[in-house]
N, C-alpha and C positions, 0 to 999 in steps of 0.2 A: 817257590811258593806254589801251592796247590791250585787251579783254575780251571772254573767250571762255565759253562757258556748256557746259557736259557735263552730257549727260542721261542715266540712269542708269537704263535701260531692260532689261538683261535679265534678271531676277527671274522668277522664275514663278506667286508670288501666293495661294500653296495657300491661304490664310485668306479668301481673295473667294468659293473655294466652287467646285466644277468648272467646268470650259469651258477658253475662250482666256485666257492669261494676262490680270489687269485692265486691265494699259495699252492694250490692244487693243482691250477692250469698247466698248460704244457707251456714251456718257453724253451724254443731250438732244442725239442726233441728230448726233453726232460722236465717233470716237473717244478716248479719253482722251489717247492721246499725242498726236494730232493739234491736242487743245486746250491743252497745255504746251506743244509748239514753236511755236503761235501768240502765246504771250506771248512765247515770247524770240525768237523771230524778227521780231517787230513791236517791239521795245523798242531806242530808239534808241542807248545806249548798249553795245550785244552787237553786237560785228564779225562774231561766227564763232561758229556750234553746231553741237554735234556729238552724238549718239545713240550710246551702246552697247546695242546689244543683244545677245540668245539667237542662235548659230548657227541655230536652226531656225526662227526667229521672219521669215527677210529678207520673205515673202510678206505675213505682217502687216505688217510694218514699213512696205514699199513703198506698200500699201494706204493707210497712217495717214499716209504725206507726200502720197499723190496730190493732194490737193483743199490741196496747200500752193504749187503751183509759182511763183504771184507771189511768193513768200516765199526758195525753195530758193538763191539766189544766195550767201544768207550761210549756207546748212546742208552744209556736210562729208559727204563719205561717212562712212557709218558704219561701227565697226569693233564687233569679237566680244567679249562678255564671258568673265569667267572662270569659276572654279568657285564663289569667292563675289562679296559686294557689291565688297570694298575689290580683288580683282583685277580686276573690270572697271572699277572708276574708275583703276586704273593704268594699263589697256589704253589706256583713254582717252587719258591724258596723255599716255602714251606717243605716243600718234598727233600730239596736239596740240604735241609739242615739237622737232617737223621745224620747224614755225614759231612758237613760242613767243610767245603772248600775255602780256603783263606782268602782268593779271588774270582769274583760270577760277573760273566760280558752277560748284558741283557742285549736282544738283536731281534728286530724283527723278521720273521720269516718274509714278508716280503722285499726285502733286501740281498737276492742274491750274489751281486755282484764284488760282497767285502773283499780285499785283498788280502793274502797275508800279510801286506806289512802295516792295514789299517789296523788289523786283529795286532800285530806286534804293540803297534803304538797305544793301541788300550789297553792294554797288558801293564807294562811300561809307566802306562797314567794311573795306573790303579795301586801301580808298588809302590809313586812317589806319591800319590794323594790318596784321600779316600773315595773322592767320588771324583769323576771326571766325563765327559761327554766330547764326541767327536763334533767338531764343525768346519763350514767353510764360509770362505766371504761370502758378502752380499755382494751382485754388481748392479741392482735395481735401488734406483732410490725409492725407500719408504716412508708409506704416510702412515701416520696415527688419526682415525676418524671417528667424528662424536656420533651421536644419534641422528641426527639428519644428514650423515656422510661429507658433512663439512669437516676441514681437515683439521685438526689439534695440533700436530707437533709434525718435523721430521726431523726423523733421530741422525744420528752422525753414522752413515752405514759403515764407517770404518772401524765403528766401532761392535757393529751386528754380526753376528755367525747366524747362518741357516744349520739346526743341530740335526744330524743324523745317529744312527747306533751302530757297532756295538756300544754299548751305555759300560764306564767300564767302575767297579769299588768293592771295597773290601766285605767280602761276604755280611760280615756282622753288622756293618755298619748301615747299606741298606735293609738286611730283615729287620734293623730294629726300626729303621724308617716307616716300610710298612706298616708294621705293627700299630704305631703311636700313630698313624694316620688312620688304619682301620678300625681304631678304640676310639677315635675323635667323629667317627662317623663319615670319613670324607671317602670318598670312592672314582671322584672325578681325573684323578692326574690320568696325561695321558702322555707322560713323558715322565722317566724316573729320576732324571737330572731336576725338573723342575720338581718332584714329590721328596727327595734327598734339600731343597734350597726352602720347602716349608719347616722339614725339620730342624735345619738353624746352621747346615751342613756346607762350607765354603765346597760348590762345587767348580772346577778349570775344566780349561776347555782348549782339547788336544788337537791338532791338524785333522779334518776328515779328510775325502775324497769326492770328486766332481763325480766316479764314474761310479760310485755309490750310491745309483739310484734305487728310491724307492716306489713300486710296480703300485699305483693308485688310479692311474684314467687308461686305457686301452690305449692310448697314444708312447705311454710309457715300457708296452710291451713292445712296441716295435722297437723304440730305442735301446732296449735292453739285449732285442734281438742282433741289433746291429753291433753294440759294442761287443759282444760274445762273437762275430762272425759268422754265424749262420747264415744258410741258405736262405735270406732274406729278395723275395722277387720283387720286382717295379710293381707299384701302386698305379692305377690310373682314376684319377678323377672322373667321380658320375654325377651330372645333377640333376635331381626330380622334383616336381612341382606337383601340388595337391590343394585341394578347394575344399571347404567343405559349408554347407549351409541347413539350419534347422528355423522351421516357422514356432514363433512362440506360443505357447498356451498359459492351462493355468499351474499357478505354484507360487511359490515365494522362491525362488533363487535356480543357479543354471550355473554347470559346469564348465568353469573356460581354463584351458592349463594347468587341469589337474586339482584344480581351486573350488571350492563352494563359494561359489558369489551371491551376497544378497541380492534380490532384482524382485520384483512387482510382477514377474513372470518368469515359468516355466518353457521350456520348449518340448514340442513333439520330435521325439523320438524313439527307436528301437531300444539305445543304450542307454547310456547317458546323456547324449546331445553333446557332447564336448568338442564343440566344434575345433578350437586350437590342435586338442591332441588329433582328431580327426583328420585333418589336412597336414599334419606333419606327417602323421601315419602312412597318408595316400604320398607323400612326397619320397619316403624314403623307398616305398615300395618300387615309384615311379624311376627312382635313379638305379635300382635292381631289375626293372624292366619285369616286375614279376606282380602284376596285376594289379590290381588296388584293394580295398580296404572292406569292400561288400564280396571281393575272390576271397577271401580267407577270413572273413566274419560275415558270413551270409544270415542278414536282416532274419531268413524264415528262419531260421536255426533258433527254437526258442532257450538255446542257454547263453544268448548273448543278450536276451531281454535283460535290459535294464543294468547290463554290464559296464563296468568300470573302465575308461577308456586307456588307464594305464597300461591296461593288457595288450593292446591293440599298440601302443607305438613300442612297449619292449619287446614285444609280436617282431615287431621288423626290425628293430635294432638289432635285433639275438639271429635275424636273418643278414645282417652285413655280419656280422664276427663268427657267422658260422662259415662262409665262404672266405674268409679271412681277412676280411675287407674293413676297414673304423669309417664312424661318422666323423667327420671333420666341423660340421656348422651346420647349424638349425635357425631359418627364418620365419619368420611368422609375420602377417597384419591381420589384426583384428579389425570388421568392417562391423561398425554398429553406431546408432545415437546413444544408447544405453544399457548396460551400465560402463562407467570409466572405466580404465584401465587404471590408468595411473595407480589408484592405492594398491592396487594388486599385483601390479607388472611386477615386481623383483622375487614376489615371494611365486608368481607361477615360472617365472624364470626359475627360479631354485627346484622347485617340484619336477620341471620338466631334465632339467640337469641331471636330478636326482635319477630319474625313471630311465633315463639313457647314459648312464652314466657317464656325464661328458661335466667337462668344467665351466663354471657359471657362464664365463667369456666364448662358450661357444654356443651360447644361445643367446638367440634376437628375438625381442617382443615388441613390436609397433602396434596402433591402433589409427582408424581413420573413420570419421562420417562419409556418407556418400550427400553430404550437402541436402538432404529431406529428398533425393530423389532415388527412386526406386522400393525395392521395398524393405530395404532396410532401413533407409528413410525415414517410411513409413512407419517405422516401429513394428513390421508386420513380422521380422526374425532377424536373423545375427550370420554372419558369415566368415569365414577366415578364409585365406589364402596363405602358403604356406610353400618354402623351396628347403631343398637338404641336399646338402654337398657331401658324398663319400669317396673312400677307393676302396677299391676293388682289386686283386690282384692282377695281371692283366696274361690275358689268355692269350694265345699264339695261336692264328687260324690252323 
């Protein structure tokens, strides 16, 4: 039977943390995508592959097939994704049903590490079913939580798969999937096992692989790194510590972790006053030993009037991954009588995650009064204090 493999490459990756989207990045000495189309383009049972990417991405793209050309006989032009995941796998098909393969693996490009005998066993799952999806056990027990994050249910994990791809089924069966979901107006699937079980589609669910990770938080390049055997060097832990303080003025509301907070007052400042991003900013600089946050956003410099402080801590985050080094944890206290934290902590937790590309769980957000003493106290401005733990590669005198 015929088999064609669509790679699902134009994503943008905002959780890898600034730069070129991940599939682009280098991983041991090659780009990421260049090392997923190497397995299906060397896998003898794949006729035909095909790449969807980002309109803006063709110069990466072309870059990440160069060093493929013994290979490019069996790889398709590539065609443009969409506004989400599930409309560039239709672009896909779309393209791939001028000449309609009888079976299409869908894979994320940032999934380099499939094996050929994962790629077998989707192959395999697509002859005997129509649709079929790779998974592995759970070994975390799970909760189910309602809107106040109190728990609902915990499901039987023996009975839960974590589903990875290649996504494996009979060509006709998901285009027409797509279809009847794209005519229905819906655009949100981001898994095509799950967009195959709205259209009414018994999907099974084949053996994955542990070492089938997929490349989403900077922590997962290392791993990636390791499982491949590359020249992977010793990390060494740095930690830096950063303060930051603005006196209030006037205004209706004041930036803390990235958040528009309502408040009865404004603060005086250059930027935005963002005190949280502020002192995580000066913290991460401090554990790079490379100045602090008025060295490399100098107050005179009038284009950082009234700048967005997000700039300022992906400024330094983008300065530990360019030495090769990840954040590991981000701490924070917030020093103020007002305003609370509390309704806002998860959602500037989220924000600050988001700007560093790190997972929820590696950001900390506390708050404290100084008890009406001093001049926070006083109500007379707001302060943070703030530590960041990274590594760094480690240098040999």
């Amino acid at each position: 039977m015929s088999v064609a493999a669509l790679i699902v490459a134009a994503g943008r990756g905002s959780r890898a943390g600034e730069g070129i989207p991940k599939q682009y990045r280098d991983l041991s000495g090659q780009q990421v995508l260049t090392r997923t189309l190497t397995r299906f383009l060397k896998h003898p049972g794949i006729g035909r592959t095909l790449v969807v990417i980002h309109p803006d991405d063709r110069d990466l793209y072309e870059a990440s097939i160069a060093a493929l050309a013994p290979l490019q006989s069996a790889l398709l032009p590539c065609v443009h994704g969409g506004d989400t995941r599930q409309d560039s796998v239709r672009n896909g098909l779309e393209a791939l049903a001028c000449s309609a393969p009888e079976i299409v693996l869908v894979h994320d490009a940032a999934r380099p590490l499939a094996s050929p005998e994962l790629i077998d066993r989707a192959i395999e799952a697509a002859r005997r079913w129509d649709a079929a999806v790779p998974g592995t056990s759970v070994t975390d027990t799970i909760k189910v939580i309602g809107s106040q994050s109190e728990v609902v249910s915990t499901p039987d994990r023996a009975r839960l798969r974590a589903v990875q791809t290649p996504q494996a089924f009979r060509f006709p069966t998901l285009l027409d999937a797509h279809r009847k979901a794209a005519d229905a107006g819906i655009h949100a699937f981001t898994d095509d096992g799950a967009l195959a079980e709205w259209a009414g589609l018994p999907v099974h669910v084949f053996e994955g692989e542990s070492g089938n990770i997929k490349l989403t938080h900077p922590a997962d390049f290392l791993e990636a790194e390791r499982r491949i055997g590359g020249s992977l060097v010793a990390l060494v832990t740095k930690l830096g510590t950063g303060f930051d303080v603005h006196a209030f003025g006037d205004g209706d509301h004041i930036w803390l972790g990235g958040i528009k907070v309502p408040h009865d007052r404004g603060v005086i400042a250059h930027s935005d006053g963002d005190v949280i991003l502020h002192a995580l900013t000066d913290a991460i600089l401090g554990a790079l030993a490379d100045g602090d946050i008025g060295t490399h956003f100098p107050p005179s410099d009038p284009q950082w009037r009234g700048a967005s402080s997000d700039r300022f801590l992906a400024h330094a985050v983008g300065l530990v991954r360019e030495r090769g080094g990840l954040v590991d944890h981000l701490d924070t206290t917030l020093l103020c009588e007002k305003p609370r934290l509390g309704p806002h902590r998860e959602a500037m937790r989220q924000r600050i995650a988001e700007i560093a590309g790190l997972r929820l769980e590696q950001v900390s957000l506390k708050a404290t009064t100084t008890e009406k003493l001093g001049f926070t106290g006083r109500s007379e401005g707001i302060a943070a204090q703030a530590a960041a733990t990274i590594r760094l590669p480690e240098v040999n005198p």
